[in-house]
C-alpha positions as a printed NumPy array, in Angstrom:
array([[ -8.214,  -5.505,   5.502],
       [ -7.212,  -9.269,   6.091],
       [ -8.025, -12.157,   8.063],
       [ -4.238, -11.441,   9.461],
       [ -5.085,  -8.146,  10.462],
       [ -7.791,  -9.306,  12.368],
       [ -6.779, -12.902,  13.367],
       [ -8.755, -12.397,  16.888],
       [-11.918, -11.797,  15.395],
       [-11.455, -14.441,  13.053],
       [-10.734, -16.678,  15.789],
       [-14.026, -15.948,  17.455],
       [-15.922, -16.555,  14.006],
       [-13.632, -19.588,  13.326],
       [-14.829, -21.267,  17.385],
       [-18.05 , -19.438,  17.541],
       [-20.199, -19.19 ,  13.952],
       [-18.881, -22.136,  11.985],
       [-20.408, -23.612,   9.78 ],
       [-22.878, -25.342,  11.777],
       [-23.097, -23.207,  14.582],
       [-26.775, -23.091,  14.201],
       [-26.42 , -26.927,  15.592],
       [-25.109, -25.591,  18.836],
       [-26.889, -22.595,  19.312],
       [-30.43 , -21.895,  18.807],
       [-29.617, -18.259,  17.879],
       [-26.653, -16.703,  17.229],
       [-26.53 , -14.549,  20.848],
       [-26.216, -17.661,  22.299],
       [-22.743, -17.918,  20.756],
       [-21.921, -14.62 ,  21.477],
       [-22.945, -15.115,  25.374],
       [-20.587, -18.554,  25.294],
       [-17.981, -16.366,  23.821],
       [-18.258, -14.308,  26.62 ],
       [-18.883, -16.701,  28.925],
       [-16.316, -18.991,  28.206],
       [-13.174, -17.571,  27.42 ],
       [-10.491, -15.493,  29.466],
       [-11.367, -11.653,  29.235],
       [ -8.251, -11.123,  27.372],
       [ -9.124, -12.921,  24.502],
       [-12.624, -10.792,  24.566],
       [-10.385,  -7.756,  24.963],
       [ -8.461,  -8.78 ,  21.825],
       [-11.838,  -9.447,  19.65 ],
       [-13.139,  -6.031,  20.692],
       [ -9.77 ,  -4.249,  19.634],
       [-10.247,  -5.955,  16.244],
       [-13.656,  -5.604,  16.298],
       [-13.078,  -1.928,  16.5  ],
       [-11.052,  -1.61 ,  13.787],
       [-12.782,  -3.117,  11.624],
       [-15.941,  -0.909,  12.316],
       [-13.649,   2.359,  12.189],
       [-12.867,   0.808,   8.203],
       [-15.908,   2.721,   6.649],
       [-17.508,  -0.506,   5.077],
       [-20.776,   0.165,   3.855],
       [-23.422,  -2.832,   4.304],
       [-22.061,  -4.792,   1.213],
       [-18.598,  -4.168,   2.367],
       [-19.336,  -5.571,   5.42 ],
       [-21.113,  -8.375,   4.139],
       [-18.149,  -9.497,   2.173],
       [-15.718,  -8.998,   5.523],
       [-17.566, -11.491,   7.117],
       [-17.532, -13.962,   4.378],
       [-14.135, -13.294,   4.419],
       [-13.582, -13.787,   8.263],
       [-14.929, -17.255,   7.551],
       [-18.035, -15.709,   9.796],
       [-21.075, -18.246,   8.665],
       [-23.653, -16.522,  10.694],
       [-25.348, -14.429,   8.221],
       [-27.598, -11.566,  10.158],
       [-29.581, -10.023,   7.123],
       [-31.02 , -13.551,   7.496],
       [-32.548, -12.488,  10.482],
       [-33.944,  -9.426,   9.686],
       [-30.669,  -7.636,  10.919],
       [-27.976,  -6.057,   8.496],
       [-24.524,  -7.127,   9.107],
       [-23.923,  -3.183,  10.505],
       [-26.218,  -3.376,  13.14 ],
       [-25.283,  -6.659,  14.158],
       [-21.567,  -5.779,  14.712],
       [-22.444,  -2.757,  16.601],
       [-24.451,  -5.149,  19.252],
       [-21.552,  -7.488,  19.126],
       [-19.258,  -4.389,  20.075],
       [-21.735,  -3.493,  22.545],
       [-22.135,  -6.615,  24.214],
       [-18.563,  -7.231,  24.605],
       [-17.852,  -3.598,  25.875],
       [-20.23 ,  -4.174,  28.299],
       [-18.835,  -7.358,  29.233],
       [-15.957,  -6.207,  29.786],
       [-16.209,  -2.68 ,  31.614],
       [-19.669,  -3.305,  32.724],
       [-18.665,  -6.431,  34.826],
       [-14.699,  -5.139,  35.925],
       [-13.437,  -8.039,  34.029],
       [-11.327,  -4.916,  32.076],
       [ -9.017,  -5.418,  35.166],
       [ -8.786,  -8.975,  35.089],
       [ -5.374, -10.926,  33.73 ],
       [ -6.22 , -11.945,  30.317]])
């Protein structure tokens, strides 16, 4: 699975957990709330499909470790006392819930 395949995602780690996101965000929902936040639901729409496909991939925890190094994704959540599973499941859920839970799945992206 490459970066190509999910260039949206990558595009949110690439604006969102650089390499010294920690500089602009005291913790790393703070960048996911920007995300949110800031950009047009479409492009949150587009993360989530790729999002989605990558969790259907059947990574176990090292995989998945290794996709986000590869998705240039700097924020590390085993760090935090997280494992990179878990952590992509909230991300899911937060921007499902963003999404449907707000009506912003009806909004022009």
């Amino acid at each position: 699975m490459g970066g190509k395949a999910l260039w949206h995602l990558v595009q949110f780690f690439h604006d969102y957990f650089p390499e010294d996101w920690g500089e602009r965000w005291a913790h790393a929902d703070e960048a996911v709330d920007a995300f949110v936040r800031d950009e047009r639901p479409g492009a949150v729409r587009l993360a989530l499909g790729d999002l989605e496909h990558l969790l259907a991939g059947g990574f176990d925890e090292g995989g998945l470790r290794k996709v986000l190094r590869a998705l240039d994704c700097h924020y590390r959540p085993w760090q935090d006392g997280s494992s990179a599973r878990v952590w992509l499941f909230r991300l899911h859920d937060r921007w499902h819930e963003a999404l449907h839970g707000h009506g912003l799945e009806t909004s022009p992206g």
